[in-house]
Residue frames as qw, qx, qy, qz and C-alpha x, y, z in Angstrom:
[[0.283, 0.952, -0.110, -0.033, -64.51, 152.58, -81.56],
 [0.363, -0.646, 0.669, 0.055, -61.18, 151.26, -80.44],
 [0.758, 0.123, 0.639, 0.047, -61.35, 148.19, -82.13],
 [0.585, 0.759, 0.276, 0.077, -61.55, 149.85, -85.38],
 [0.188, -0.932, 0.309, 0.034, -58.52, 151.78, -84.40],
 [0.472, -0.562, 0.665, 0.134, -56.69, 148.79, -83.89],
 [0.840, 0.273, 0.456, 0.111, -58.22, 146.90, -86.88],
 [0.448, 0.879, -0.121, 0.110, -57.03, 149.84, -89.25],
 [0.214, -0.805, 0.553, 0.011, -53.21, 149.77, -87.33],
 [0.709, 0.112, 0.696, -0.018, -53.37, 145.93, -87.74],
 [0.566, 0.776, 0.269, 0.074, -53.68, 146.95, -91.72],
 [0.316, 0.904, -0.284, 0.048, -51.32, 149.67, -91.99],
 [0.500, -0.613, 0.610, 0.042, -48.82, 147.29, -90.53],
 [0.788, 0.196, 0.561, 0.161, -49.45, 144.42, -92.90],
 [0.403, 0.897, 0.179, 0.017, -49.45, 146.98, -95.37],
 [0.089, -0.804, 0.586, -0.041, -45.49, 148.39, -94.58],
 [0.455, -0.480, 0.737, 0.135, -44.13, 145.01, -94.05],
 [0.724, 0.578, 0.283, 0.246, -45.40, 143.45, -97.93],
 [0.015, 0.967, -0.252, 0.016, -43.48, 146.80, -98.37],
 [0.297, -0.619, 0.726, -0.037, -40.18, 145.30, -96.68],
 [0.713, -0.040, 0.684, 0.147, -40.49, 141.86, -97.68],
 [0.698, 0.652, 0.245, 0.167, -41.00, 142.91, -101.93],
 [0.174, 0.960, -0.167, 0.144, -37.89, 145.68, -101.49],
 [0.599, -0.618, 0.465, -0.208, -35.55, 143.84, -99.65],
 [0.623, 0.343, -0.687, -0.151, -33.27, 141.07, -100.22],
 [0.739, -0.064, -0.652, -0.161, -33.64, 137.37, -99.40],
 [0.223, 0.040, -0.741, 0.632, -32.42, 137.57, -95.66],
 [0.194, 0.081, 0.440, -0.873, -35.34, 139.66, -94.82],
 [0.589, 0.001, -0.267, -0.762, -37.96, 138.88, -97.04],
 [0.519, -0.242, -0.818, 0.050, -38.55, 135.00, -94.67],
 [0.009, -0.197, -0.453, 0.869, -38.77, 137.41, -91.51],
 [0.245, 0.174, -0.076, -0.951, -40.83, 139.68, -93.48],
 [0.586, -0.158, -0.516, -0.604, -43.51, 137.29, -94.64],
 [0.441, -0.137, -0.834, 0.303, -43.97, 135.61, -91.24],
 [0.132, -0.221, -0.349, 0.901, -44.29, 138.67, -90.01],
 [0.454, -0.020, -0.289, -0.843, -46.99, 140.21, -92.81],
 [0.513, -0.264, -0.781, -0.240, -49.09, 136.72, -92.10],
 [0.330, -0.419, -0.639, 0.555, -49.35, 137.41, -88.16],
 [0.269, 0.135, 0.082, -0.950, -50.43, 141.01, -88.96],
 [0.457, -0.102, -0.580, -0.666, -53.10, 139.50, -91.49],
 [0.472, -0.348, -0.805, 0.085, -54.33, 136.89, -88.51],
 [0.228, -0.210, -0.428, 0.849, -54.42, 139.72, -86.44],
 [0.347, 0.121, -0.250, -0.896, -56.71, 141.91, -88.66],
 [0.482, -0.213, -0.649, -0.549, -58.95, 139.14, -89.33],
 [0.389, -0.304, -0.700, 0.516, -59.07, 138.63, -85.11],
 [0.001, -0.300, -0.285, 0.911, -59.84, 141.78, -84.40],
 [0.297, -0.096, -0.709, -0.632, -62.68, 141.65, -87.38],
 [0.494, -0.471, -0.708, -0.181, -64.35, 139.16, -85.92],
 [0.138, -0.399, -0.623, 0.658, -64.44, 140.75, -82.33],
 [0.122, 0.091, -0.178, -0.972, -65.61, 143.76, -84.42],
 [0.512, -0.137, -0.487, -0.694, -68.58, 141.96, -85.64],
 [0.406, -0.199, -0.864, 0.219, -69.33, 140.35, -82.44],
 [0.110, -0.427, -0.418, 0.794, -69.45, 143.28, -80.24],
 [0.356, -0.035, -0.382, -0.852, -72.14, 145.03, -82.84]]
């Protein structure tokens, strides 16, 4: 159940920082897509534990 918790937080993060990196000007938007790609590797980490632990 936790896992899902964290996969969905793991989302709404990626989700907010695309946010910041499309609204934003050029200083932030290299941060901001480094950042949105680690969230996305996250989410797809936590995935797979999801479907392991099933």
């Amino acid at each position: 159940m936790r896992i899902k918790i964290c996969r969905k937080e793991a989302k709404e993060s990626a989700y907010w920082l695309r946010l910041i990196v499309e609204t934003n000007d050029e200083q932030y938007k290299r941060e901001g897509a480094n950042l949105t790609n680690e969230a996305t590797e996250l989410k797809k980490i936590i995935s797979s534990i999801n479907l392991k632990s099933q």
